[in-house]
ZAMI-182405 format. One record per atom (N, C-alpha, C, O, CB): residue number from 1; atom name; y, x, z. Coordinates in steps of 0.02 Angstrom, whole numbers, m for minus. Glycine has a CB too. Example, Ala and Ser with C-alpha at 12.3 -4.5 7.8 and 13.67 -1.06 7.14 Angstrom:
BEGIN
+-----+------+--------+--------+--------+
: seq : atom :     yy :     xx :     zz :
+-----+------+--------+--------+--------+
:   1 :    N :   m284 :    660 :    390 :
:   1 :   CA :   m225 :    615 :    390 :
:   1 :    C :   m165 :    660 :    390 :
:   1 :    O :   m166 :    712 :    423 :
:   1 :   CB :   m224 :    565 :    452 :
:   2 :    N :   m112 :    642 :    354 :
:   2 :   CA :    m53 :    684 :    357 :
:   2 :    C :      2 :    645 :    394 :
:   2 :    O :     57 :    670 :    402 :
:   2 :   CB :    m30 :    704 :    286 :
+-----+------+--------+--------+--------+
REM end
This chain:
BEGIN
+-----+------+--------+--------+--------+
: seq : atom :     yy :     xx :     zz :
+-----+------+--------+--------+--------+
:   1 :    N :   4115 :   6941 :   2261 :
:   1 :   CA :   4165 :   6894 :   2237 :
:   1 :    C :   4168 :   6891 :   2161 :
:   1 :    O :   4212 :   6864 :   2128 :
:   1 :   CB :   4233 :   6914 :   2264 :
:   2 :    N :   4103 :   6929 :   2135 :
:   2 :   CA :   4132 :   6927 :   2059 :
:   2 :    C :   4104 :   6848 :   2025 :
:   2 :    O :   4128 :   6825 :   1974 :
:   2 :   CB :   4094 :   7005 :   2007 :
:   3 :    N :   4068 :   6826 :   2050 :
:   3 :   CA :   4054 :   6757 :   2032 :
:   3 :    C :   4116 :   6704 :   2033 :
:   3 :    O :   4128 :   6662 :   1990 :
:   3 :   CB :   4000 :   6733 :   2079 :
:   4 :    N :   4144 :   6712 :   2077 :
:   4 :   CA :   4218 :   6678 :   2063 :
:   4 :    C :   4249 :   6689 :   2027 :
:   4 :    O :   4284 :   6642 :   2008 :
:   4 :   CB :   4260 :   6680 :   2096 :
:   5 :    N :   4257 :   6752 :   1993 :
:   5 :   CA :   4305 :   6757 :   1941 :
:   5 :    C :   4275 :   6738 :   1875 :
:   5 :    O :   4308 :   6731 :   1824 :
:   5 :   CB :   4334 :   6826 :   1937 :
:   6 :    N :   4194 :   6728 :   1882 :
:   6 :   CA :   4146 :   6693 :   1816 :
:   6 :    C :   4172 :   6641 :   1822 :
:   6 :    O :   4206 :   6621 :   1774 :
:   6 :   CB :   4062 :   6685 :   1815 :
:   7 :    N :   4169 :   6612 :   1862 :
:   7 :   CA :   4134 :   6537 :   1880 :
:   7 :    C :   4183 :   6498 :   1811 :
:   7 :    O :   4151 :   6466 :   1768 :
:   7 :   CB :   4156 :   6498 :   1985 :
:   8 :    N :   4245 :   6501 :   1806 :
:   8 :   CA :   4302 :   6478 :   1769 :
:   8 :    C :   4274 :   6482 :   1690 :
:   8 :    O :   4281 :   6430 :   1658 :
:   8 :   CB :   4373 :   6527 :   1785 :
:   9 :    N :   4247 :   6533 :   1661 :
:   9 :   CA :   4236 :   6572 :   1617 :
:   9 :    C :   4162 :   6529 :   1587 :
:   9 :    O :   4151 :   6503 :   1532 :
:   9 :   CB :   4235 :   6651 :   1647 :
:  10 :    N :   4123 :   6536 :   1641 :
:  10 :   CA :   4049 :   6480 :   1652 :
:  10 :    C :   4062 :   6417 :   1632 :
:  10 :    O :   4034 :   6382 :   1590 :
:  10 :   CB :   4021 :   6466 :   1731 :
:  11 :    N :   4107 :   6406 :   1665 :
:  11 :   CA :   4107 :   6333 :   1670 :
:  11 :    C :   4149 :   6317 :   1589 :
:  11 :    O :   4128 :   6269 :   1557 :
:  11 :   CB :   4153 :   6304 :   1751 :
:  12 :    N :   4200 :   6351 :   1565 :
:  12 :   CA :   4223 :   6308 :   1488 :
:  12 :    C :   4181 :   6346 :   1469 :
:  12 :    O :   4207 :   6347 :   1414 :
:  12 :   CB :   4304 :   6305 :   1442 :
:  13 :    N :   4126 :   6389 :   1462 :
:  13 :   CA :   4048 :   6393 :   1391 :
:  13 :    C :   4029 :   6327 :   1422 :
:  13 :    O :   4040 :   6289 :   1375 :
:  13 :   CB :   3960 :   6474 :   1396 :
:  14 :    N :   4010 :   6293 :   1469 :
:  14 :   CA :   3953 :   6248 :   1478 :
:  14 :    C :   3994 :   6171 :   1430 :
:  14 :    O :   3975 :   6132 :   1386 :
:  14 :   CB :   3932 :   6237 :   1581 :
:  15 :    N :   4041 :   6181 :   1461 :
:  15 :   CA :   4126 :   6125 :   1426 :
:  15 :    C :   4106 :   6116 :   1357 :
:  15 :    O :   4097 :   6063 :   1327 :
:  15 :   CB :   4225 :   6175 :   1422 :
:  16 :    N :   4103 :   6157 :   1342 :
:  16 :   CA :   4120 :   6190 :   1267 :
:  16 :    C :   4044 :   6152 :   1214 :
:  16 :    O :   4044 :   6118 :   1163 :
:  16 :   CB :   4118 :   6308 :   1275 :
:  17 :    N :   3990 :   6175 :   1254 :
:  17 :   CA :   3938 :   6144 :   1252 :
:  17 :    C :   3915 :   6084 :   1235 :
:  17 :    O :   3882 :   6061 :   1188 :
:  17 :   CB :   3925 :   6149 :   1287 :
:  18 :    N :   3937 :   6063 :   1281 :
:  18 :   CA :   3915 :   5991 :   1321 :
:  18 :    C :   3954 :   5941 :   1249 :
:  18 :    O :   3925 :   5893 :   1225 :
:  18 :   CB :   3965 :   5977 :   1428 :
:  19 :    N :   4006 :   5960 :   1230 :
:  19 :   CA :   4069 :   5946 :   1183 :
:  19 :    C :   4046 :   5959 :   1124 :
:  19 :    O :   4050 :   5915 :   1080 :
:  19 :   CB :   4133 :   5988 :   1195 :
:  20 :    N :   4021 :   6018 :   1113 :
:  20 :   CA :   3979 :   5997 :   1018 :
:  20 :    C :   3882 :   5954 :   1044 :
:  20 :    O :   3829 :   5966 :   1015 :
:  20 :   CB :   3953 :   6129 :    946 :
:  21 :    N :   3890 :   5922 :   1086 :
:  21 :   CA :   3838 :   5893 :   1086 :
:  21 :    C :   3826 :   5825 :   1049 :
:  21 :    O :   3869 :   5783 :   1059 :
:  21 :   CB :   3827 :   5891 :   1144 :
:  22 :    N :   3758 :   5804 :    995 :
:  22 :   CA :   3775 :   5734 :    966 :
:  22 :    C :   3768 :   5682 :   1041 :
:  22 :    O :   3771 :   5708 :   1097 :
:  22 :   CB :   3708 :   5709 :    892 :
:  23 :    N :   3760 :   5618 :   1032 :
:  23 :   CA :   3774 :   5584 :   1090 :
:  23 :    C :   3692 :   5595 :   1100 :
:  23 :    O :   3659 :   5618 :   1053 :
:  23 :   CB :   3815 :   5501 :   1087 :
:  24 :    N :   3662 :   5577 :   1161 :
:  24 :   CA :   3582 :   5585 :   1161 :
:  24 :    C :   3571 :   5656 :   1175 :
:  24 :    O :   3524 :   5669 :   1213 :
:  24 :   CB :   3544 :   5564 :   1087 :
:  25 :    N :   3607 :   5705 :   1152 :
:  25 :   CA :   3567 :   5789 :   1145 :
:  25 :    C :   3580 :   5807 :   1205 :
:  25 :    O :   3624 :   5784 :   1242 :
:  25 :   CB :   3596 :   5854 :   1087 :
:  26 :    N :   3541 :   5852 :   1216 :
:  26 :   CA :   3517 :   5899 :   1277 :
:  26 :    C :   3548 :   5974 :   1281 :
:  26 :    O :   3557 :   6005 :   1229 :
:  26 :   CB :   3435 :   5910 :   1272 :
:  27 :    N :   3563 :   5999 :   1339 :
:  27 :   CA :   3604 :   6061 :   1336 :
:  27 :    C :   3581 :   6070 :   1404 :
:  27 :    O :   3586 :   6029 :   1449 :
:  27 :   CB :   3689 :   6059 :   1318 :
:  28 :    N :   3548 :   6145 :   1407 :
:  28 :   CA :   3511 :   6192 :   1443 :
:  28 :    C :   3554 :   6237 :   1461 :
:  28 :    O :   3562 :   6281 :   1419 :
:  28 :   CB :   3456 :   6219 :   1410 :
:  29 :    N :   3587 :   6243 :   1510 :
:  29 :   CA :   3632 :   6296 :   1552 :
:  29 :    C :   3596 :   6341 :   1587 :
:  29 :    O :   3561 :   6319 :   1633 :
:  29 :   CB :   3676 :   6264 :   1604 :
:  30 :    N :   3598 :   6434 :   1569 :
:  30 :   CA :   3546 :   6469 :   1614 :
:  30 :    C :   3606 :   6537 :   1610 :
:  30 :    O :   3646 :   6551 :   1565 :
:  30 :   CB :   3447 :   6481 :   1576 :
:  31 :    N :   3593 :   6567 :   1670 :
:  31 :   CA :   3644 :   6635 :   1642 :
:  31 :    C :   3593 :   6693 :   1699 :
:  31 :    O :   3553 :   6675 :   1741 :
:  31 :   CB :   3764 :   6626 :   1670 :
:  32 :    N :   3606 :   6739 :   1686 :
:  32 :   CA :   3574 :   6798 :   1709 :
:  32 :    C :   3598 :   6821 :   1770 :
:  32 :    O :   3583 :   6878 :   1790 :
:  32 :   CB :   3580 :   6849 :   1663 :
:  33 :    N :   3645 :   6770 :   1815 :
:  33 :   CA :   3666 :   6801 :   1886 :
:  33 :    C :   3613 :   6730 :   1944 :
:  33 :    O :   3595 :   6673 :   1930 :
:  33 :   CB :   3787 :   6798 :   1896 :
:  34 :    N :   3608 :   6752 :   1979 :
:  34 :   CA :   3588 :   6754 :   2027 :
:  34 :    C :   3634 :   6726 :   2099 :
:  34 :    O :   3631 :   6748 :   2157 :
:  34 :   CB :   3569 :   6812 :   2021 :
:  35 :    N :   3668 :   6682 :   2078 :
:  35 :   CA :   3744 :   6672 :   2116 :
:  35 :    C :   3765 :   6605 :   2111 :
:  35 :    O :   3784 :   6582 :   2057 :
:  35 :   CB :   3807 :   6715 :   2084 :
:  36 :    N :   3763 :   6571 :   2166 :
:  36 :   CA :   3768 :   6498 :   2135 :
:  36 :    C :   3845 :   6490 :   2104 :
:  36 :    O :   3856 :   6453 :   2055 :
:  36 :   CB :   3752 :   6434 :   2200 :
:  37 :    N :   3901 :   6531 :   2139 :
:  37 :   CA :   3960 :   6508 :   2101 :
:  37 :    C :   3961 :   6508 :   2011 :
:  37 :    O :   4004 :   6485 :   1974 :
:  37 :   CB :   4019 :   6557 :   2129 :
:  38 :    N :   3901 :   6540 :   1995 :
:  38 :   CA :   3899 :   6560 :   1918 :
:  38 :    C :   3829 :   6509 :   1895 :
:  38 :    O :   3802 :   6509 :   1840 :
:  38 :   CB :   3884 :   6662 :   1905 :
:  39 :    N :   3811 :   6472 :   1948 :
:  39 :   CA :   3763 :   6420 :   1913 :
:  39 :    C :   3761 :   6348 :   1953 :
:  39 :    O :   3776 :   6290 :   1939 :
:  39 :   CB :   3682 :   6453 :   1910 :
:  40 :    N :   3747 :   6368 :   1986 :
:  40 :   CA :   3746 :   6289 :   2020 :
:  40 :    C :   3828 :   6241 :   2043 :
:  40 :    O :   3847 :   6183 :   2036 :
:  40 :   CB :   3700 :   6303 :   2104 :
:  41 :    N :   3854 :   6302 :   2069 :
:  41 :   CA :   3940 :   6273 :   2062 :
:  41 :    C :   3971 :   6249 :   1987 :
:  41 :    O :   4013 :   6207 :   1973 :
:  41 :   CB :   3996 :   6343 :   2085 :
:  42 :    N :   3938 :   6286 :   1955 :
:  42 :   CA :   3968 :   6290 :   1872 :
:  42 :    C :   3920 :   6200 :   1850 :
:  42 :    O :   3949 :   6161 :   1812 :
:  42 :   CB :   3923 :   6395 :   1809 :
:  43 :    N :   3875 :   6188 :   1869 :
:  43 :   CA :   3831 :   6133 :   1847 :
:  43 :    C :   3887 :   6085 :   1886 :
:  43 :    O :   3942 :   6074 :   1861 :
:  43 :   CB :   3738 :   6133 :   1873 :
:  44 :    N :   3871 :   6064 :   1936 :
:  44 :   CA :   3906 :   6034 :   1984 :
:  44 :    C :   3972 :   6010 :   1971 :
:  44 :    O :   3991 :   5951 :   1978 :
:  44 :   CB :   3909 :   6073 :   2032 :
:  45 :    N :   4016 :   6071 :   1945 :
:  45 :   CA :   4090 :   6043 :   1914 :
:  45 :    C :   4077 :   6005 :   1858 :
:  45 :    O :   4089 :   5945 :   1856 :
:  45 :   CB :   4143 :   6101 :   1891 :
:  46 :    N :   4050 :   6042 :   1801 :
:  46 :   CA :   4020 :   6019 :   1738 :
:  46 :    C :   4012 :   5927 :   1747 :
:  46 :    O :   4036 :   5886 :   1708 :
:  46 :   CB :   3937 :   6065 :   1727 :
:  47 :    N :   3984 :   5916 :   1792 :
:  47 :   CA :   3958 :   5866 :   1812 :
:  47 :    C :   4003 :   5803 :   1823 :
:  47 :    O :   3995 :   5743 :   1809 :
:  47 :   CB :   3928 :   5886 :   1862 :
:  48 :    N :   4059 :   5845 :   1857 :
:  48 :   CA :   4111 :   5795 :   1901 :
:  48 :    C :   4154 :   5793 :   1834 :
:  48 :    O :   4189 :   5742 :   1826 :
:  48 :   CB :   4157 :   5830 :   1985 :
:  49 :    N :   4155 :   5836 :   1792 :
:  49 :   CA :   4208 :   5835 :   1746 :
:  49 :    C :   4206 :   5796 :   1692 :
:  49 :    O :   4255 :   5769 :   1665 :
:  49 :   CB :   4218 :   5889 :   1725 :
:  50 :    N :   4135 :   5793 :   1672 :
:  50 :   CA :   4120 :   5763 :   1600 :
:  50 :    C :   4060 :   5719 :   1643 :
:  50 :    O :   4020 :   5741 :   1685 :
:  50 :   CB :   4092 :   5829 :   1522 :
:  51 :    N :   4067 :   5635 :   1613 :
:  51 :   CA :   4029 :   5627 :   1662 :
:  51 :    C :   3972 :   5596 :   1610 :
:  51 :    O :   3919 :   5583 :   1637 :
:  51 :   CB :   4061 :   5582 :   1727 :
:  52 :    N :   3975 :   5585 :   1545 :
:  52 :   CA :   3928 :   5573 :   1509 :
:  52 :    C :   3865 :   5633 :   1512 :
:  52 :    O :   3813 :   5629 :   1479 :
:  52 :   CB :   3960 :   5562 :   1445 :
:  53 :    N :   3874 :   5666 :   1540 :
:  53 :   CA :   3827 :   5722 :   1547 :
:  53 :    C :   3782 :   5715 :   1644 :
:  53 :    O :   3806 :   5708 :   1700 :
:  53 :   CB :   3887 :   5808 :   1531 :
:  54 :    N :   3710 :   5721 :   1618 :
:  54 :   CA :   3679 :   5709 :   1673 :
:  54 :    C :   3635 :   5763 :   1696 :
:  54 :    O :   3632 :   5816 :   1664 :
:  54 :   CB :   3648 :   5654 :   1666 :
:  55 :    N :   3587 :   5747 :   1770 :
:  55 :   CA :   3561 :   5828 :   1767 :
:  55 :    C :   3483 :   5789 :   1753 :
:  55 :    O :   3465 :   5735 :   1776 :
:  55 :   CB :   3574 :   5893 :   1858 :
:  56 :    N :   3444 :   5833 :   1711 :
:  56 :   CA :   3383 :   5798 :   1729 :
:  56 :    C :   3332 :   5840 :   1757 :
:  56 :    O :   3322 :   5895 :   1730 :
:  56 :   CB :   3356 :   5764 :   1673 :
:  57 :    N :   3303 :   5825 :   1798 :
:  57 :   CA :   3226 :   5842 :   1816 :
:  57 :    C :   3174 :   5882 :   1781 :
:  57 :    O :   3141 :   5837 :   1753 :
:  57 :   CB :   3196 :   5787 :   1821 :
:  58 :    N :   3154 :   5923 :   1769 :
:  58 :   CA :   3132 :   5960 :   1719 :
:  58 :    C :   3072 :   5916 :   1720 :
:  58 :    O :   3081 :   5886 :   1667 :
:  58 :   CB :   3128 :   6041 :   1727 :
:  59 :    N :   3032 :   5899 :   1736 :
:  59 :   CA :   2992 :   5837 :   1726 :
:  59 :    C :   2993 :   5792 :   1695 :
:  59 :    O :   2937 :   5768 :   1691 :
:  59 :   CB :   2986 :   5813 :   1759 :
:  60 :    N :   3038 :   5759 :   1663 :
:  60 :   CA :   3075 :   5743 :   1655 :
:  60 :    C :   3077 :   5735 :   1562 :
:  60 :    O :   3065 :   5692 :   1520 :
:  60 :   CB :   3113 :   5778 :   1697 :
:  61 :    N :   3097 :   5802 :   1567 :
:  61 :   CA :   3150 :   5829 :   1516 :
:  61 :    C :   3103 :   5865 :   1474 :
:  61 :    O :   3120 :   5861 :   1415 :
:  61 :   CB :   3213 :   5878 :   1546 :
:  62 :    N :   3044 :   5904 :   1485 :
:  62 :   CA :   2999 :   5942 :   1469 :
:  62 :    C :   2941 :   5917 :   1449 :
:  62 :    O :   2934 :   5860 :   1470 :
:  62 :   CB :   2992 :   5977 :   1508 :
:  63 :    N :   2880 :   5942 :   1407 :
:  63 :   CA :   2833 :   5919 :   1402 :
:  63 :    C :   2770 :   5943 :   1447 :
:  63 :    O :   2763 :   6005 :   1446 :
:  63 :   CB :   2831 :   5920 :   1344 :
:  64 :    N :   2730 :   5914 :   1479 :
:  64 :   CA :   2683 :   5926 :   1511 :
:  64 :    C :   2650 :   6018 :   1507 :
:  64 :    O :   2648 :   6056 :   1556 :
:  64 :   CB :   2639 :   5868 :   1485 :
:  65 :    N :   2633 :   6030 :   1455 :
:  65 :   CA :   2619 :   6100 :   1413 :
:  65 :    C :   2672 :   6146 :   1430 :
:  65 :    O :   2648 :   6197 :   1456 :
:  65 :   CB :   2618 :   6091 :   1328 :
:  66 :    N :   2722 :   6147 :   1426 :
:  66 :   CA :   2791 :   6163 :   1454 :
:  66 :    C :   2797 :   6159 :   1529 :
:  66 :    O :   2783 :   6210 :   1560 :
:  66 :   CB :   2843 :   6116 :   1425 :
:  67 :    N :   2810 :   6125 :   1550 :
:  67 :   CA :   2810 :   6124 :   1597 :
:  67 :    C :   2763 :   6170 :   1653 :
:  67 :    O :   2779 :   6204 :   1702 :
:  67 :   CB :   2809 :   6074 :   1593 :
:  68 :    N :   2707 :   6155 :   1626 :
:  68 :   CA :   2645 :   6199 :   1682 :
:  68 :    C :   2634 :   6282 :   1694 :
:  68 :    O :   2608 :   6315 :   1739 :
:  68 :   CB :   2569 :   6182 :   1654 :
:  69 :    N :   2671 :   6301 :   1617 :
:  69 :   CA :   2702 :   6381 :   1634 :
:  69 :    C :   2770 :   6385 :   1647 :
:  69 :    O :   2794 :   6438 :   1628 :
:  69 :   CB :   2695 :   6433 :   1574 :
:  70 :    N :   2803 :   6350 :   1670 :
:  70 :   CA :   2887 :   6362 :   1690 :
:  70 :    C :   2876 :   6383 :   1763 :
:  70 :    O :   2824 :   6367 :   1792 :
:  70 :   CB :   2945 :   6283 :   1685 :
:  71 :    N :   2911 :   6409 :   1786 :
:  71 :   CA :   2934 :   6435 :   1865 :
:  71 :    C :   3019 :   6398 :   1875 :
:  71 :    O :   3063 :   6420 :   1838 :
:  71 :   CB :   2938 :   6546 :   1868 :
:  72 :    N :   3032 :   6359 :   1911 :
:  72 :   CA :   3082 :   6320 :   1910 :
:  72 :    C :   3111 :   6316 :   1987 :
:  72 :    O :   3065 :   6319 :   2028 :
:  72 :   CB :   3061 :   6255 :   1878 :
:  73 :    N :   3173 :   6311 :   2015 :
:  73 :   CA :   3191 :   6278 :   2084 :
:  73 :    C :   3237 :   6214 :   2078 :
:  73 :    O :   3264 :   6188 :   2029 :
:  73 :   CB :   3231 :   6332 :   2130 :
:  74 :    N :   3237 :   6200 :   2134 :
:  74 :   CA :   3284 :   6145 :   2114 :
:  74 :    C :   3361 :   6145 :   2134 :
:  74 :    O :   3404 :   6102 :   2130 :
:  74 :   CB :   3255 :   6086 :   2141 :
:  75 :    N :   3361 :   6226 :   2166 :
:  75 :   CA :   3435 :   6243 :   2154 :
:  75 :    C :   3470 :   6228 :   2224 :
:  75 :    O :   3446 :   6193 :   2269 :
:  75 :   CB :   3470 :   6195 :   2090 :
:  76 :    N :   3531 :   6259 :   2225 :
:  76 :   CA :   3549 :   6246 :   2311 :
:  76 :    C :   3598 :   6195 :   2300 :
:  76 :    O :   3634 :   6188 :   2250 :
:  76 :   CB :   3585 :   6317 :   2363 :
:  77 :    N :   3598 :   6158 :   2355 :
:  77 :   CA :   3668 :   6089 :   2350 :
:  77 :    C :   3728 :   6098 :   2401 :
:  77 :    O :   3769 :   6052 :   2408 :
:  77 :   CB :   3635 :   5999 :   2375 :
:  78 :    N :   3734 :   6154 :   2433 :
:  78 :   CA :   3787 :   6194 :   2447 :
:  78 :    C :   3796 :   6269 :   2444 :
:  78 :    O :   3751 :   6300 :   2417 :
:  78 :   CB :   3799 :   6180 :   2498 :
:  79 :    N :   3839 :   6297 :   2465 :
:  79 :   CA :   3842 :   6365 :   2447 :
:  79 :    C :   3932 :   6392 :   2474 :
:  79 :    O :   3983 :   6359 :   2467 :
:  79 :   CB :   3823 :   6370 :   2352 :
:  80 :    N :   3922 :   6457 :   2505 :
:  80 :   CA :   3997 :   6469 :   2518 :
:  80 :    C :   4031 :   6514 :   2478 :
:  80 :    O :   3998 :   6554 :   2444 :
:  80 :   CB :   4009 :   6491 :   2581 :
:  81 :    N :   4103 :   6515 :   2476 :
:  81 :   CA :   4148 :   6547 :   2420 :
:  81 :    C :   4184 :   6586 :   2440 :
:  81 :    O :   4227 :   6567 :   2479 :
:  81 :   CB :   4186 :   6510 :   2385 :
:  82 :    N :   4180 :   6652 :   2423 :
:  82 :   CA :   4229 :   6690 :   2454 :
:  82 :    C :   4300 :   6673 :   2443 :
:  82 :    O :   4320 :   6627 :   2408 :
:  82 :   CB :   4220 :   6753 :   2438 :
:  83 :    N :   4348 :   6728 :   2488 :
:  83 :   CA :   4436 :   6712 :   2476 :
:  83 :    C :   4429 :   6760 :   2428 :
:  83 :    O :   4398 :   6814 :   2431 :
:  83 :   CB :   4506 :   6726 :   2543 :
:  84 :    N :   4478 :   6723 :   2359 :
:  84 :   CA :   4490 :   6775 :   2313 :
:  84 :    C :   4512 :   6851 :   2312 :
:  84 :    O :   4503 :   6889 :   2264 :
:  84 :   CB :   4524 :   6753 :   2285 :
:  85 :    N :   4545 :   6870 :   2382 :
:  85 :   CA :   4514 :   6947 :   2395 :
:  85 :    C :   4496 :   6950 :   2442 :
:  85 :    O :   4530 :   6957 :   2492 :
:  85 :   CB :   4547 :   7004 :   2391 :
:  86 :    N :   4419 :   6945 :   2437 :
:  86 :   CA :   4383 :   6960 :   2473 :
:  86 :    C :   4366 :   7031 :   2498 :
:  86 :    O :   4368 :   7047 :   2557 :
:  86 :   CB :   4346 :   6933 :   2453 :
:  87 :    N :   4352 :   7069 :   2453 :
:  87 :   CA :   4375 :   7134 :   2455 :
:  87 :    C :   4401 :   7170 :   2543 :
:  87 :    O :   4373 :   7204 :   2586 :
:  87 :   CB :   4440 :   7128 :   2397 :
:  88 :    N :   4462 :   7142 :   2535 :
:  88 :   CA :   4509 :   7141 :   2602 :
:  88 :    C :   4512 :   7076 :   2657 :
:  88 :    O :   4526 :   7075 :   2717 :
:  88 :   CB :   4584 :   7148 :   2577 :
:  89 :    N :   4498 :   7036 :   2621 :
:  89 :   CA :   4501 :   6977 :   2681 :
:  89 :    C :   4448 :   6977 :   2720 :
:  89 :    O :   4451 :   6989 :   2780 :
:  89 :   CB :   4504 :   6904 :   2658 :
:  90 :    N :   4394 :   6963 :   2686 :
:  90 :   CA :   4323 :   6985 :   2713 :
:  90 :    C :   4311 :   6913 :   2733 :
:  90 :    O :   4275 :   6904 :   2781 :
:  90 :   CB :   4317 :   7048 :   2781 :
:  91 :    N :   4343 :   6848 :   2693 :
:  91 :   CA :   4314 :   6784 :   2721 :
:  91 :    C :   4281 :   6723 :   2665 :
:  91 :    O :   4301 :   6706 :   2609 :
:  91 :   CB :   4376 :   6750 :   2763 :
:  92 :    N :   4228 :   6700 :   2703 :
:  92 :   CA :   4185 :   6653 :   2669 :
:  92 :    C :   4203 :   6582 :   2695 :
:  92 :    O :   4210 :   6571 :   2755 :
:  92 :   CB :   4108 :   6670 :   2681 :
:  93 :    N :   4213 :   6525 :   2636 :
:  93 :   CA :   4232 :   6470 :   2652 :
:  93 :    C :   4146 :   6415 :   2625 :
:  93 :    O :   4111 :   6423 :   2575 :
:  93 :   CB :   4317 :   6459 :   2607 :
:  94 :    N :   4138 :   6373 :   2670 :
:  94 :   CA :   4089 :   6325 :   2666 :
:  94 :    C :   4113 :   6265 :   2656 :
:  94 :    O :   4075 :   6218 :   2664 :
:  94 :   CB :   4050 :   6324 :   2716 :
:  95 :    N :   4153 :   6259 :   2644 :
:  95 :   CA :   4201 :   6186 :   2633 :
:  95 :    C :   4266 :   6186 :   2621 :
:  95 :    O :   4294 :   6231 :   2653 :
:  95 :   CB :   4204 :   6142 :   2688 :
:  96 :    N :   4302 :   6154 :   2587 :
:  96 :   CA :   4363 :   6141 :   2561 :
:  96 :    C :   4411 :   6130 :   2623 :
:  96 :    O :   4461 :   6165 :   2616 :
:  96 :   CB :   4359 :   6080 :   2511 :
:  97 :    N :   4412 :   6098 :   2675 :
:  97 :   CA :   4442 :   6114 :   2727 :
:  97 :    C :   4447 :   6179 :   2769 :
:  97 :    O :   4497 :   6187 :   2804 :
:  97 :   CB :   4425 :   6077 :   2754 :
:  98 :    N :   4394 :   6228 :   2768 :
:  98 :   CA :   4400 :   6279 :   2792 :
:  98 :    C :   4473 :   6330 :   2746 :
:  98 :    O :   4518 :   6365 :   2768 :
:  98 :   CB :   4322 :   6303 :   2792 :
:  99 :    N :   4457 :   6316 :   2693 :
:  99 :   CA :   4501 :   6350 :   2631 :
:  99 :    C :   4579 :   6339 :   2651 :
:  99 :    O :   4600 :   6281 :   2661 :
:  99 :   CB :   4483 :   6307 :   2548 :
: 100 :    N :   4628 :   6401 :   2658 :
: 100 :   CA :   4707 :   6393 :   2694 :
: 100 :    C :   4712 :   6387 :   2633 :
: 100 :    O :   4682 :   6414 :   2586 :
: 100 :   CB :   4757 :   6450 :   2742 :
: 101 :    N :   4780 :   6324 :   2640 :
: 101 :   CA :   4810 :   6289 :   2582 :
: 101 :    C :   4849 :   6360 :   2554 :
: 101 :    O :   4866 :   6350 :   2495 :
: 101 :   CB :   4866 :   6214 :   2606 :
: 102 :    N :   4868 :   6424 :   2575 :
: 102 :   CA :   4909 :   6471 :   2524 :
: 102 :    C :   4844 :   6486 :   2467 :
: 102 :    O :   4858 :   6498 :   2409 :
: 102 :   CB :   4945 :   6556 :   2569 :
: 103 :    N :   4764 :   6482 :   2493 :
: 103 :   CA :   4735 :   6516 :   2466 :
: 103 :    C :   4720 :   6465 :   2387 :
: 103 :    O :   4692 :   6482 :   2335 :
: 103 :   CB :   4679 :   6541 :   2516 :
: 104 :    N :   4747 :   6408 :   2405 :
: 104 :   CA :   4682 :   6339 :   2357 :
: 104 :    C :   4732 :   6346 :   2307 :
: 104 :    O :   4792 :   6357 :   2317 :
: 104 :   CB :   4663 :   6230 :   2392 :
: 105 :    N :   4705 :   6340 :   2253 :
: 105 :   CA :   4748 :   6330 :   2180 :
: 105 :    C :   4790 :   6258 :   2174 :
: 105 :    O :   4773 :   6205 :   2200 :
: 105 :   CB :   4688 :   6330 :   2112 :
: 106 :    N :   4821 :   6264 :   2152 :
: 106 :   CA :   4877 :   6213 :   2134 :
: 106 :    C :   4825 :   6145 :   2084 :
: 106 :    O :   4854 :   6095 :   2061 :
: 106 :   CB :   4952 :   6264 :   2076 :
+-----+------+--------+--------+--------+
REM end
C-alpha cells in the first residue's frame, strides 16, 4: 500500500513539472518503483488533469539512435488499489465502484 500514499506526492512533482514547462517542451516522468499507483496511475491522472499535456510514443518522441538501445513497455491500462489500510483490511479494489463510499475521498 505504500504506493498510495506516493501516488499524491508523484503526482504534484509531475504537476509541478508539466507547469514550468515552455509551451511545445517535453517532460519525461520515471521514478524508481515498480508500482503502477506510483507511475502509470500518476501519468493517467496527470493526464486527466492538465490536459495540454499528452503521452507520446517513444517513437515518436525519440531519435532512431536512441531509441534502438532503450528497453521500454508500454505500461499497464489498469491496475488495482488497495483500501487505505490495507494492512488490516486486506482488500484490493479494480474499479471505482467496487470502492465503499466510507472508504472514497471527498
Amino acid at each position: 500500500a505504500a504506493g498510495l500514499g506516493a501516488h499524491a506526492l508523484q503526482l504534484a512533482i509531475l504537476l509541478r513539472g508539466a507547469a514550468l514547462l515552455r509551451p511545445g517542451g517535453r517532460l519525461v516522468y520515471s521514478t524508481c518503483a515498480l508500482d503502477p499507483l506510483q507511475d502509470e496511475a500518476v501519468v493517467s491522472a496527470a493526464l486527466q488533469q492538465e490536459p495540454a499535456l499528452a503521452l507520446l510514443d517513444p517513437a515518436e518522441a525519440l531519435p532512431p539512435e536512441t531509441l534502438a538501445s532503450l528497453r521500454y513497455s508500454r505500461g499497464l491500462s489498469s491496475w488495482a488499489v488497495p483500501h487505505p489500510d490495507f494492512e488490516t483490511e486486506r482488500a484490493m479494489y479494480r474499479s471505482w465502484e467496487e470502492v465503499p463510499p466510507a472508504v472514497r475521498a471527498p
